[in-house]
PDB file of N, CA, C and O in Angstrom:
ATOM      1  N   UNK A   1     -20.413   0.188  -2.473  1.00  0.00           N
ATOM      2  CA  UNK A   1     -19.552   0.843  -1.515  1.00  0.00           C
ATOM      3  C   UNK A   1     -19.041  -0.141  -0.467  1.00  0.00           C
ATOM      4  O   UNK A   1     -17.822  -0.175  -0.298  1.00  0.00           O
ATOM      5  N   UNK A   2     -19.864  -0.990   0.296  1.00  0.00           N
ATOM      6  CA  UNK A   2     -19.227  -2.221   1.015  1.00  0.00           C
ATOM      7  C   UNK A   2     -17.940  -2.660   0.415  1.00  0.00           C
ATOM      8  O   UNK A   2     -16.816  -2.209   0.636  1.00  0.00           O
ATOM      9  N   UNK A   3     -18.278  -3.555  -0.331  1.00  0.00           N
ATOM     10  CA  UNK A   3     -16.686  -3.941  -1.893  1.00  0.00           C
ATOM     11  C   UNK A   3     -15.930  -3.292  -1.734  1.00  0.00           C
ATOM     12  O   UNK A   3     -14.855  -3.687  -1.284  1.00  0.00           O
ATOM     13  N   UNK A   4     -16.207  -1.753  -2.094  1.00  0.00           N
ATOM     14  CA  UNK A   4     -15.146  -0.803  -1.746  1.00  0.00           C
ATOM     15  C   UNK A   4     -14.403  -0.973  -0.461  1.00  0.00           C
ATOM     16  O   UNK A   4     -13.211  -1.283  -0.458  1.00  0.00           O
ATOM     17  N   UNK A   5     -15.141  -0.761   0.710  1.00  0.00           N
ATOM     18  CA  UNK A   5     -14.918  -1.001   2.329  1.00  0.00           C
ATOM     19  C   UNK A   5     -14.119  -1.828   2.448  1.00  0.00           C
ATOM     20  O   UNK A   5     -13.062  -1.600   3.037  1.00  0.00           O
ATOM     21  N   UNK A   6     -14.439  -3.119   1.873  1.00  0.00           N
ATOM     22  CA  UNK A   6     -14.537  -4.703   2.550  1.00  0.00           C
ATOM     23  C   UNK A   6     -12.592  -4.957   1.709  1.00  0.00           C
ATOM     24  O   UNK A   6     -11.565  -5.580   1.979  1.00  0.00           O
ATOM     25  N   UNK A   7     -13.132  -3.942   0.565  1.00  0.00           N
ATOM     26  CA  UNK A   7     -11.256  -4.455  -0.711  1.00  0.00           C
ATOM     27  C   UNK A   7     -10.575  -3.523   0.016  1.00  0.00           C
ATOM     28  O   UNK A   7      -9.393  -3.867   0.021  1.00  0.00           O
ATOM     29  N   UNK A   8     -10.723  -2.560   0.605  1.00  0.00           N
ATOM     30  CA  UNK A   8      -9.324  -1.509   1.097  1.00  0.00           C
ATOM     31  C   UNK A   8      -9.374  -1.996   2.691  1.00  0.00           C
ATOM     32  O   UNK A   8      -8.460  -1.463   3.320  1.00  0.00           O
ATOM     33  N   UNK A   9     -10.108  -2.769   3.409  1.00  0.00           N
ATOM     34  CA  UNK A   9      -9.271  -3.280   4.675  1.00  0.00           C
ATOM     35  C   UNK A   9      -8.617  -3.958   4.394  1.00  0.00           C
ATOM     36  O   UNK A   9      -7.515  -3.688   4.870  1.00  0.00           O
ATOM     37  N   UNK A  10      -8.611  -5.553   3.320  1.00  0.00           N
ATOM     38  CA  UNK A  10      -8.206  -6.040   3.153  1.00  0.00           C
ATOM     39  C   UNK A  10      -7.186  -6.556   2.383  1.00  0.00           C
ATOM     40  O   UNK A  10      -6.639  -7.658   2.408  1.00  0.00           O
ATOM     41  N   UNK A  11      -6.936  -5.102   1.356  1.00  0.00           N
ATOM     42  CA  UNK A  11      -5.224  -4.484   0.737  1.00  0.00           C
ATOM     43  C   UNK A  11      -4.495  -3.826   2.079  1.00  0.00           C
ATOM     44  O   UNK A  11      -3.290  -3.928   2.307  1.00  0.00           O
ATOM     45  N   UNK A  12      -5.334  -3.218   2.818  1.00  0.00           N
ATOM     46  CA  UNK A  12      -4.528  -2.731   3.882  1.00  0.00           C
ATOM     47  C   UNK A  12      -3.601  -3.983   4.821  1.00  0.00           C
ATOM     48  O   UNK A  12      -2.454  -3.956   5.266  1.00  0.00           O
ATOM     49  N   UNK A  13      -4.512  -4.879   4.863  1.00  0.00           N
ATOM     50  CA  UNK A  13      -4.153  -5.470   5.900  1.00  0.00           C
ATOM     51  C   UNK A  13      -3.185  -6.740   5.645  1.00  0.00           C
ATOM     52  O   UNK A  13      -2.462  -7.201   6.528  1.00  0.00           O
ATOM     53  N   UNK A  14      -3.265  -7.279   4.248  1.00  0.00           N
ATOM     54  CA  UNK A  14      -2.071  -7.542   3.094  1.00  0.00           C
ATOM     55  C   UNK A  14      -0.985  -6.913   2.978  1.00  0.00           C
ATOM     56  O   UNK A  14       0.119  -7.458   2.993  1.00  0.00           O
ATOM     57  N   UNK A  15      -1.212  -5.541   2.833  1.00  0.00           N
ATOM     58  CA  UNK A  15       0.102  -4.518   2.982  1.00  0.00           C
ATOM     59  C   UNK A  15       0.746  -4.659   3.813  1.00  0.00           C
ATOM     60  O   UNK A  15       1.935  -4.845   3.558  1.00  0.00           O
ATOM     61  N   UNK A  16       0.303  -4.647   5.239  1.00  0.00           N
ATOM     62  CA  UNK A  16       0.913  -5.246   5.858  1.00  0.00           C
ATOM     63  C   UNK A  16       1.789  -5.877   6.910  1.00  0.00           C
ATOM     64  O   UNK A  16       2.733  -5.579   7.641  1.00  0.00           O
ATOM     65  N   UNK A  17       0.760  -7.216   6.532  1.00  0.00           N
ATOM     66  CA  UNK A  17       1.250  -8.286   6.761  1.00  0.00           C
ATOM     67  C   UNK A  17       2.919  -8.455   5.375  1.00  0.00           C
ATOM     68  O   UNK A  17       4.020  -8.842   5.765  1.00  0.00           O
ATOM     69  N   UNK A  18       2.756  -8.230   4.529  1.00  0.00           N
ATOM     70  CA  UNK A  18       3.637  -8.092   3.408  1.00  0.00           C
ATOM     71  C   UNK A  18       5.102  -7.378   4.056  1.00  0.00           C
ATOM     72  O   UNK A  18       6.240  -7.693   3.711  1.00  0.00           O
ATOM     73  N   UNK A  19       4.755  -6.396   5.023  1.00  0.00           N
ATOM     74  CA  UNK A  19       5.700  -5.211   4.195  1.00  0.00           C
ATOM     75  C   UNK A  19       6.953  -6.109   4.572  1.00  0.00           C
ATOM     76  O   UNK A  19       7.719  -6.348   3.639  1.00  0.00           O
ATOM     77  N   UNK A  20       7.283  -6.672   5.897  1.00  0.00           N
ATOM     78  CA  UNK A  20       8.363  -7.108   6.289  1.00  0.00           C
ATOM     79  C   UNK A  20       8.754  -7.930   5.491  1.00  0.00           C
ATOM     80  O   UNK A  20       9.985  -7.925   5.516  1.00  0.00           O
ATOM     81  N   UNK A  21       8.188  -8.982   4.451  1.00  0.00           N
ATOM     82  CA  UNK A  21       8.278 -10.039   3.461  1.00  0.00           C
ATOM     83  C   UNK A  21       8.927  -8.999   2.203  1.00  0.00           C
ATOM     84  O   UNK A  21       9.847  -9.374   1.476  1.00  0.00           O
ATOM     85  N   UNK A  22       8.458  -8.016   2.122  1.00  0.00           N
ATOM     86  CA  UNK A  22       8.849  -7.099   0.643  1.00  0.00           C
ATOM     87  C   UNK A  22      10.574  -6.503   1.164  1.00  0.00           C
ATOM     88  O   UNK A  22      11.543  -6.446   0.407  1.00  0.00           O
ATOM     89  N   UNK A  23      10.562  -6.219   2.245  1.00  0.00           N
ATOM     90  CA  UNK A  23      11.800  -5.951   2.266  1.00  0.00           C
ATOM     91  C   UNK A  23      12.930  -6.611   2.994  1.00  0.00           C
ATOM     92  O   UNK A  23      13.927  -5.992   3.366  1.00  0.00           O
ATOM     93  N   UNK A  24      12.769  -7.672   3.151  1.00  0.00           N
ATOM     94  CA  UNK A  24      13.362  -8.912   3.225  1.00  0.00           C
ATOM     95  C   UNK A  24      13.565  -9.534   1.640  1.00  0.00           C
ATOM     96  O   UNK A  24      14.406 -10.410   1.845  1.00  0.00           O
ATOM     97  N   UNK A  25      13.372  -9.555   0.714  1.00  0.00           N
ATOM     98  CA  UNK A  25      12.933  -9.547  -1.000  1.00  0.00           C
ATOM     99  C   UNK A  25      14.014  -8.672  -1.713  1.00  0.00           C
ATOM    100  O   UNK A  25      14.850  -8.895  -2.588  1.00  0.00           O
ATOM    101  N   UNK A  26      13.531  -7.233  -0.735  1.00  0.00           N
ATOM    102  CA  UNK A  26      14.313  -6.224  -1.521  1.00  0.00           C
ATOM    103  C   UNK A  26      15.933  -6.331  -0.716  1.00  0.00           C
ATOM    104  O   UNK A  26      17.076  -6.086  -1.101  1.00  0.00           O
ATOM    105  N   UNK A  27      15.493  -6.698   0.244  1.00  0.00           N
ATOM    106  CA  UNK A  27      17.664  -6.974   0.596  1.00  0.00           C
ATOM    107  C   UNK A  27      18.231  -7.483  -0.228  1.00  0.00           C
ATOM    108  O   UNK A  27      19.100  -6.944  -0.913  1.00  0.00           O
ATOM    109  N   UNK A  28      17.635  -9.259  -0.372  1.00  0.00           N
ATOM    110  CA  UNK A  28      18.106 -10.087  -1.498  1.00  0.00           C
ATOM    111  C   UNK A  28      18.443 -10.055  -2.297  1.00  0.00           C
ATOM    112  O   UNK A  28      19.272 -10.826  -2.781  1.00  0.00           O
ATOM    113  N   UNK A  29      17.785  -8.857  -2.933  1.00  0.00           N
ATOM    114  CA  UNK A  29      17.976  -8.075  -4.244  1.00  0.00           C
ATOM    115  C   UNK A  29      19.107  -7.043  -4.166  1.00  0.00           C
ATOM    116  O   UNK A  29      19.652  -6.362  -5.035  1.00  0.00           O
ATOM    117  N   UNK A  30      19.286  -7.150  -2.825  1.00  0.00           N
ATOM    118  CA  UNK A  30      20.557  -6.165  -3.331  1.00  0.00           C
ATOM    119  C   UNK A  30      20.417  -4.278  -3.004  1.00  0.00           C
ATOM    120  O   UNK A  30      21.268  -3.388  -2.993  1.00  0.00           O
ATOM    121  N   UNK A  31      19.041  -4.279  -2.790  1.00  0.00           N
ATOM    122  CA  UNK A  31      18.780  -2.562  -2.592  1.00  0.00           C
ATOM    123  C   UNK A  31      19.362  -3.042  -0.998  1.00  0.00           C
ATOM    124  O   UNK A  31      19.353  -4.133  -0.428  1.00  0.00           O
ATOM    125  N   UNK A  32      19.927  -1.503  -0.540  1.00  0.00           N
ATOM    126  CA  UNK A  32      20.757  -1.379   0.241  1.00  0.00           C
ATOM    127  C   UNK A  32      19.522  -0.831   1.538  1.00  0.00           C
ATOM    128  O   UNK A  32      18.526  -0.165   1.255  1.00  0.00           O
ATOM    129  N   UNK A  33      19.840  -1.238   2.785  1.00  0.00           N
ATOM    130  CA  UNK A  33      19.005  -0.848   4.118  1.00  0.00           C
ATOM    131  C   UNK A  33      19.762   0.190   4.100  1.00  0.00           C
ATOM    132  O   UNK A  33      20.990   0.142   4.022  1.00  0.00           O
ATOM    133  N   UNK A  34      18.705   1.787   4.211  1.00  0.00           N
ATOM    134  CA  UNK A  34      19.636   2.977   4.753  1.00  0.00           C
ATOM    135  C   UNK A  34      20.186   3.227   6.189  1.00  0.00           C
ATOM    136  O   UNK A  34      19.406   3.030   7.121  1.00  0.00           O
ATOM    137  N   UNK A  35      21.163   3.546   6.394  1.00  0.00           N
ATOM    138  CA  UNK A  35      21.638   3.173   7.973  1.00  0.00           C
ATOM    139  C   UNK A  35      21.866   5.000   7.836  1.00  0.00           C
ATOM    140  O   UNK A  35      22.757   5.725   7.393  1.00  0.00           O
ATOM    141  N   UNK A  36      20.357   5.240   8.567  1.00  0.00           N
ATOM    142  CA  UNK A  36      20.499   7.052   8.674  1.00  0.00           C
ATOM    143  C   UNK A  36      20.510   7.071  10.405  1.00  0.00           C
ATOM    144  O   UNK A  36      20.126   6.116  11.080  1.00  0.00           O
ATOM    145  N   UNK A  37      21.017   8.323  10.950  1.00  0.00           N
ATOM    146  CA  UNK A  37      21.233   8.645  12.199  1.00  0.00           C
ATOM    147  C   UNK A  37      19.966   9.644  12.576  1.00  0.00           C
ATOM    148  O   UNK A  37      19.357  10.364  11.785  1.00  0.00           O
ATOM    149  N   UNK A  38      19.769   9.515  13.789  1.00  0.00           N
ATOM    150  CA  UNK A  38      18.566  10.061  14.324  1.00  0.00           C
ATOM    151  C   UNK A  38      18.498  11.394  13.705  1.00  0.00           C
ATOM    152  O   UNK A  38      17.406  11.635  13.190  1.00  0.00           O
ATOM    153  N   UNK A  39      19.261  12.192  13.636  1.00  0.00           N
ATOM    154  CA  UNK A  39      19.723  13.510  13.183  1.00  0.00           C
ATOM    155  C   UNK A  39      19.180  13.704  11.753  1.00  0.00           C
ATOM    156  O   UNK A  39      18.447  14.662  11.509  1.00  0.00           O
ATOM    157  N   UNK A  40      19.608  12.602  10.581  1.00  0.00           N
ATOM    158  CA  UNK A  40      19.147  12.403   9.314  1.00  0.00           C
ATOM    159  C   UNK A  40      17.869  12.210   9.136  1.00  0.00           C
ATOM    160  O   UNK A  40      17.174  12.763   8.284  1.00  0.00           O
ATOM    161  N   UNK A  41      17.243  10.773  10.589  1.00  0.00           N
ATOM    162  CA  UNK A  41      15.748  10.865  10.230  1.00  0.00           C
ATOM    163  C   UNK A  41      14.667  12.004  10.723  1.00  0.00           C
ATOM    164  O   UNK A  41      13.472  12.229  10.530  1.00  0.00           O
ATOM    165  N   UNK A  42      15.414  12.416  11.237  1.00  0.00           N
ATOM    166  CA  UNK A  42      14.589  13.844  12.101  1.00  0.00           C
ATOM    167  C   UNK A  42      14.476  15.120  10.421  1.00  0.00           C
ATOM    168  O   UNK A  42      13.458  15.804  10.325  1.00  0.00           O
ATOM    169  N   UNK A  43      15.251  15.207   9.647  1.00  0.00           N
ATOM    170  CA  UNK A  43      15.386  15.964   8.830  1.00  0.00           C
ATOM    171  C   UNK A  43      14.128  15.953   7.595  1.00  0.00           C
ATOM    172  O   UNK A  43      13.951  14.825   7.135  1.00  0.00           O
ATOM    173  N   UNK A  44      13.103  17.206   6.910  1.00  0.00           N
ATOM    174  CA  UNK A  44      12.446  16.922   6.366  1.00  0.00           C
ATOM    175  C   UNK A  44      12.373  16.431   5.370  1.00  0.00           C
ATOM    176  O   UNK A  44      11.333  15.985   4.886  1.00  0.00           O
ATOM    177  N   UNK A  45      13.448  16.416   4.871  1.00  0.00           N
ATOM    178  CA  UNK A  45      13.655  15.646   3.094  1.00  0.00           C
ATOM    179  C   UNK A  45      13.307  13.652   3.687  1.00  0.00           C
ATOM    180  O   UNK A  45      12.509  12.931   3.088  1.00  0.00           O
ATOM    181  N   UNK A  46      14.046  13.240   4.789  1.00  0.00           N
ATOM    182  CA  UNK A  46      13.447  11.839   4.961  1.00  0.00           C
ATOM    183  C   UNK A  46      12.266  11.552   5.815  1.00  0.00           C
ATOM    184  O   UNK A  46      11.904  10.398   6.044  1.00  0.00           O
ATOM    185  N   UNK A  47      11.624  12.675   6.319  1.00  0.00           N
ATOM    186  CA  UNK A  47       9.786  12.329   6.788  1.00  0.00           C
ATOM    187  C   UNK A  47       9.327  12.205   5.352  1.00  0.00           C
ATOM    188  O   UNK A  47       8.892  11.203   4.784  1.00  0.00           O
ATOM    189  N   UNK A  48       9.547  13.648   4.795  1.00  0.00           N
ATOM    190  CA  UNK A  48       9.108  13.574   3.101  1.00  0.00           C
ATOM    191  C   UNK A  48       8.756  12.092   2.551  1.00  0.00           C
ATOM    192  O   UNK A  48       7.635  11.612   2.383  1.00  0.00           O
ATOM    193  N   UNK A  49       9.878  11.567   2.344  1.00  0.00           N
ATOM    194  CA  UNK A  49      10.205  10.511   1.524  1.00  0.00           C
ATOM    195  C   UNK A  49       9.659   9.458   2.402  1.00  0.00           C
ATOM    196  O   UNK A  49       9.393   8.446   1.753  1.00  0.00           O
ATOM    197  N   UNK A  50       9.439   9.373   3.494  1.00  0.00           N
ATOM    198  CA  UNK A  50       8.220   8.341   4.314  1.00  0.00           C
ATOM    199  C   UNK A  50       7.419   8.205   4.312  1.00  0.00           C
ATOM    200  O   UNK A  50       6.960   7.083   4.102  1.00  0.00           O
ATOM    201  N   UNK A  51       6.745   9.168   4.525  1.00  0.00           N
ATOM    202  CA  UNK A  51       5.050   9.863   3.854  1.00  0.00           C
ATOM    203  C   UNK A  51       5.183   9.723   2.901  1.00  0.00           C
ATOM    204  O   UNK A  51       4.673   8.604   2.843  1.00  0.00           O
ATOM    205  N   UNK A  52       5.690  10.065   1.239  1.00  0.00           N
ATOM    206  CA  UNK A  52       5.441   9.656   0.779  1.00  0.00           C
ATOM    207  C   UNK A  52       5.430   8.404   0.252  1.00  0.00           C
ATOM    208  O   UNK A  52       4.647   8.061  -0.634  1.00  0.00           O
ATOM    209  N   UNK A  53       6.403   7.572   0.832  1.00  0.00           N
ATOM    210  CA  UNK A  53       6.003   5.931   0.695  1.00  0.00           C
ATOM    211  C   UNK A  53       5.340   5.510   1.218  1.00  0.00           C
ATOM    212  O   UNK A  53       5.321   4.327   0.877  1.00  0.00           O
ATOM    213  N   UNK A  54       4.478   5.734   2.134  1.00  0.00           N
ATOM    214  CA  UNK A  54       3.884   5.180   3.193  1.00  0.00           C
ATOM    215  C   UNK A  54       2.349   5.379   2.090  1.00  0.00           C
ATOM    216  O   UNK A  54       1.703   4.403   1.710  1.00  0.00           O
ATOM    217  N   UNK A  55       2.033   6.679   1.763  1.00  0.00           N
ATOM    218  CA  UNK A  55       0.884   7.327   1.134  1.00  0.00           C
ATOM    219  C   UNK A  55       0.731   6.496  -0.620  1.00  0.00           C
ATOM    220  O   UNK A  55      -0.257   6.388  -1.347  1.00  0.00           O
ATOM    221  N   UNK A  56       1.928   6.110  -0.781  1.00  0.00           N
ATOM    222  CA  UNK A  56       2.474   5.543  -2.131  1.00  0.00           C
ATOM    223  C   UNK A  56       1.367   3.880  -2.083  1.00  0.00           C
ATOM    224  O   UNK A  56       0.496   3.330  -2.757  1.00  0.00           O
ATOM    225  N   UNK A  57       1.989   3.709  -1.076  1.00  0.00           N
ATOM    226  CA  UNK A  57       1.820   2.146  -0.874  1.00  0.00           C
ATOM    227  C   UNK A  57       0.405   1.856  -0.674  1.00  0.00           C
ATOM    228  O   UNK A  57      -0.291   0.950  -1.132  1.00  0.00           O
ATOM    229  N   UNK A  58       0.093   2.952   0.216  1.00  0.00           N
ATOM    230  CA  UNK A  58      -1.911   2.937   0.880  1.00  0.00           C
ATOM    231  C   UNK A  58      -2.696   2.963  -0.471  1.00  0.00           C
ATOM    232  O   UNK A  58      -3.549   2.102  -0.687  1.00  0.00           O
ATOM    233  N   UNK A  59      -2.418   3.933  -1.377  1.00  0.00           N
ATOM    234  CA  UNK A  59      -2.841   3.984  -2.804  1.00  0.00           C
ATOM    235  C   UNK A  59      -3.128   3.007  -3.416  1.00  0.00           C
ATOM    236  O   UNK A  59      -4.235   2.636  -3.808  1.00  0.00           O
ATOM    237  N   UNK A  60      -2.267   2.604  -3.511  1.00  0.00           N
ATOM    238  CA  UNK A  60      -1.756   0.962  -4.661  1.00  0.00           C
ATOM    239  C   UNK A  60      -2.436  -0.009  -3.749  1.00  0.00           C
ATOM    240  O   UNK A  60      -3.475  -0.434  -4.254  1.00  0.00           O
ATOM    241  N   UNK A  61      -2.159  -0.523  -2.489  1.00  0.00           N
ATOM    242  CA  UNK A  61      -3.537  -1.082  -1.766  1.00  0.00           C
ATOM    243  C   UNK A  61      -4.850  -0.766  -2.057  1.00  0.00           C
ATOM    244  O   UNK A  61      -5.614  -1.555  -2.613  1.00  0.00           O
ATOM    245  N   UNK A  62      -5.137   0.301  -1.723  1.00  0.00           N
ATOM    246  CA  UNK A  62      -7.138   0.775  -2.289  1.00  0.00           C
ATOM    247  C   UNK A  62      -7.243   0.653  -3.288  1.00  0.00           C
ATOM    248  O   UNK A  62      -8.372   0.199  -3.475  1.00  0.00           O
ATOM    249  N   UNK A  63      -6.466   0.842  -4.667  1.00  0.00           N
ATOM    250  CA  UNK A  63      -6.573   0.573  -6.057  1.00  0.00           C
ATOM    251  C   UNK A  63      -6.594  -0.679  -6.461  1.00  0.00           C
ATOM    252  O   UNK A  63      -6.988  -0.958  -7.593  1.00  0.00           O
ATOM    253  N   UNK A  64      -6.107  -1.758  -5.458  1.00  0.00           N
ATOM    254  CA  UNK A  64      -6.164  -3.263  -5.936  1.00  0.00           C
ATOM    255  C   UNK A  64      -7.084  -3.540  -4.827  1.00  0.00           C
ATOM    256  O   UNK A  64      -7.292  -4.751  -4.751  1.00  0.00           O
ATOM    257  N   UNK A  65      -7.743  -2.824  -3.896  1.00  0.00           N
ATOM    258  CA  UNK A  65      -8.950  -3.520  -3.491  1.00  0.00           C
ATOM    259  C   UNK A  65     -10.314  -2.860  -4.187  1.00  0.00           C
ATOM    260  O   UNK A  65     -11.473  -3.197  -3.942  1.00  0.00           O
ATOM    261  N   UNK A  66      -9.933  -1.977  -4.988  1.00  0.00           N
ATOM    262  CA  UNK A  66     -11.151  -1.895  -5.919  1.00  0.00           C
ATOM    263  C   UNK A  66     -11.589  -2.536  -7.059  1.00  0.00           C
ATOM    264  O   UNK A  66     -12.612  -2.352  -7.718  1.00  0.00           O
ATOM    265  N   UNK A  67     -10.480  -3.485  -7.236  1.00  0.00           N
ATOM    266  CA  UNK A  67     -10.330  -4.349  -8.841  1.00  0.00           C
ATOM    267  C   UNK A  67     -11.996  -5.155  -8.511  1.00  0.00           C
ATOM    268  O   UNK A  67     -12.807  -4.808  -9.369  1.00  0.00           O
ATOM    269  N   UNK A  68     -12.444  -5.890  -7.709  1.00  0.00           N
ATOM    270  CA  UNK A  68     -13.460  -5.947  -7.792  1.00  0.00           C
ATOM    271  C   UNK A  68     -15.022  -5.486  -8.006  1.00  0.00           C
ATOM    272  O   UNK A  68     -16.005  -6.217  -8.130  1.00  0.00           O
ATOM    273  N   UNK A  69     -14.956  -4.136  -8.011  1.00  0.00           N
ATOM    274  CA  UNK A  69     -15.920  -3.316  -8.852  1.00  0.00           C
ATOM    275  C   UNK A  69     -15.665  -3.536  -9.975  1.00  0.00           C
ATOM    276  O   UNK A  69     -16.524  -2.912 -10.597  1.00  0.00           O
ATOM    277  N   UNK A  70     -14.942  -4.096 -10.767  1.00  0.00           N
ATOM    278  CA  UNK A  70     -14.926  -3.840 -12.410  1.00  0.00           C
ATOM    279  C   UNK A  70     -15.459  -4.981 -12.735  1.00  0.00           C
ATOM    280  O   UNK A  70     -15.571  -5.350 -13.904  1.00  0.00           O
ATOM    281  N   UNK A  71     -15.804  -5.588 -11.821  1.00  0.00           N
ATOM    282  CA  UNK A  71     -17.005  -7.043 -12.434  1.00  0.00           C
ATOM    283  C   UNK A  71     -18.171  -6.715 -11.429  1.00  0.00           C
ATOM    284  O   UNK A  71     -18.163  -6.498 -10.217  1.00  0.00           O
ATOM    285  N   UNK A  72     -19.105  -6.755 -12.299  1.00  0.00           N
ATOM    286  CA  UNK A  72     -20.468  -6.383 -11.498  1.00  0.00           C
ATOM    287  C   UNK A  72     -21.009  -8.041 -11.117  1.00  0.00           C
ATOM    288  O   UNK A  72     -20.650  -9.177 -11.427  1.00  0.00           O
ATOM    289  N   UNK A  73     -22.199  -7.352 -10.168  1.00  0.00           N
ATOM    290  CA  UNK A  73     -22.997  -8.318  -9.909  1.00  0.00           C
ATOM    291  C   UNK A  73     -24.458  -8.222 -10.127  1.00  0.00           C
ATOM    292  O   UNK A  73     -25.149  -7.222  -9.929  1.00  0.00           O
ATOM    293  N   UNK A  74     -24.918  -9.585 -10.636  1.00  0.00           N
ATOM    294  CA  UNK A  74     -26.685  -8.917 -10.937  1.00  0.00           C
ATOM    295  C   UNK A  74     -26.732  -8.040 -11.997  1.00  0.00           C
ATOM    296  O   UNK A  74     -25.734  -7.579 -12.550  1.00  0.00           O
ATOM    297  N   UNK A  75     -27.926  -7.791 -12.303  1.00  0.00           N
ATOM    298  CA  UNK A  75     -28.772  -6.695 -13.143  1.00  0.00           C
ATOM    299  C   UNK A  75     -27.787  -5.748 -13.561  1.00  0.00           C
ATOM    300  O   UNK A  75     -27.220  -5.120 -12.667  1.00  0.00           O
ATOM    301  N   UNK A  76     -27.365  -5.446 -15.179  1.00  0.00           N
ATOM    302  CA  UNK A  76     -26.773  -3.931 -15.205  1.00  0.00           C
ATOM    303  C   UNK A  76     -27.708  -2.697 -14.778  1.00  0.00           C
ATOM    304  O   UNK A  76     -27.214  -1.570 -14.731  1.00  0.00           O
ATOM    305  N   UNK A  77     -29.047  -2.911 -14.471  1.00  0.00           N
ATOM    306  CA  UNK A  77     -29.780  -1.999 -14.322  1.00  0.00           C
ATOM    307  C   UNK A  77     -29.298  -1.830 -12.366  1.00  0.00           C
ATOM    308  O   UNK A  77     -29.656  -0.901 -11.641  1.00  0.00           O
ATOM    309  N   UNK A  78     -28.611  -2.781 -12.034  1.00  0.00           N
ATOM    310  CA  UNK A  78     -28.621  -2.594 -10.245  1.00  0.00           C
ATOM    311  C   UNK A  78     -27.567  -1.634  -9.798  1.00  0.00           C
ATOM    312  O   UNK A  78     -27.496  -0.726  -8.970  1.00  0.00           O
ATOM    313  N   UNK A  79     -26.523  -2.374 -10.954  1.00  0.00           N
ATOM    314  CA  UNK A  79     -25.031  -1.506 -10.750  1.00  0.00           C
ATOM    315  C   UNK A  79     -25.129  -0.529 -11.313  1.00  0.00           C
ATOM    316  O   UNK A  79     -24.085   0.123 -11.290  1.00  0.00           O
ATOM    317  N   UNK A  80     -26.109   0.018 -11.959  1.00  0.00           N
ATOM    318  CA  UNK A  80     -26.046   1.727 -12.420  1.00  0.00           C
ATOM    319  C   UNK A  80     -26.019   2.426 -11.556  1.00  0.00           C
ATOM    320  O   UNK A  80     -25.974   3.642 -11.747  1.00  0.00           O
TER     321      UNK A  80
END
């Protein structure tokens, strides 16, 4: 469970440090910055779609700070 602890602060905190680097990446690329008006971001279809990127991204962080449980340490009798 530590591992666990110790891999999701430290996808978190990768995330980011990242995010501004990922979408600086994704300009380059060509995906377009949405230029919405207070009015648009106030509306629930784009909290929606924040939360769920926001919840998207936290995921995929804890899931790659768990990649280290899939190699044990010590005894298979410890990690049972």
């Amino acid at each position: 469970m530590a591992a666990a602890g110790l891999g999701n602060l430290c996808s978190n905190m990768v995330g980011l440090g990242l995010a501004d680097w990922i979408e600086s990446v994704a300009g380059r690329l060509g995906v377009p910055v949405p230029n919405l008006t207070a009015e648009q971001r106030s509306l629930f279809v784009s909290r929606a779609a924040t939360l769920g990127g926001t919840c998207w991204g936290v995921t995929c962080g804890c899931l790659l700070g768990m990649v280290p449980l899939l190699f044990g340490f010590g005894d298979a009798e410890e990690n049972a």
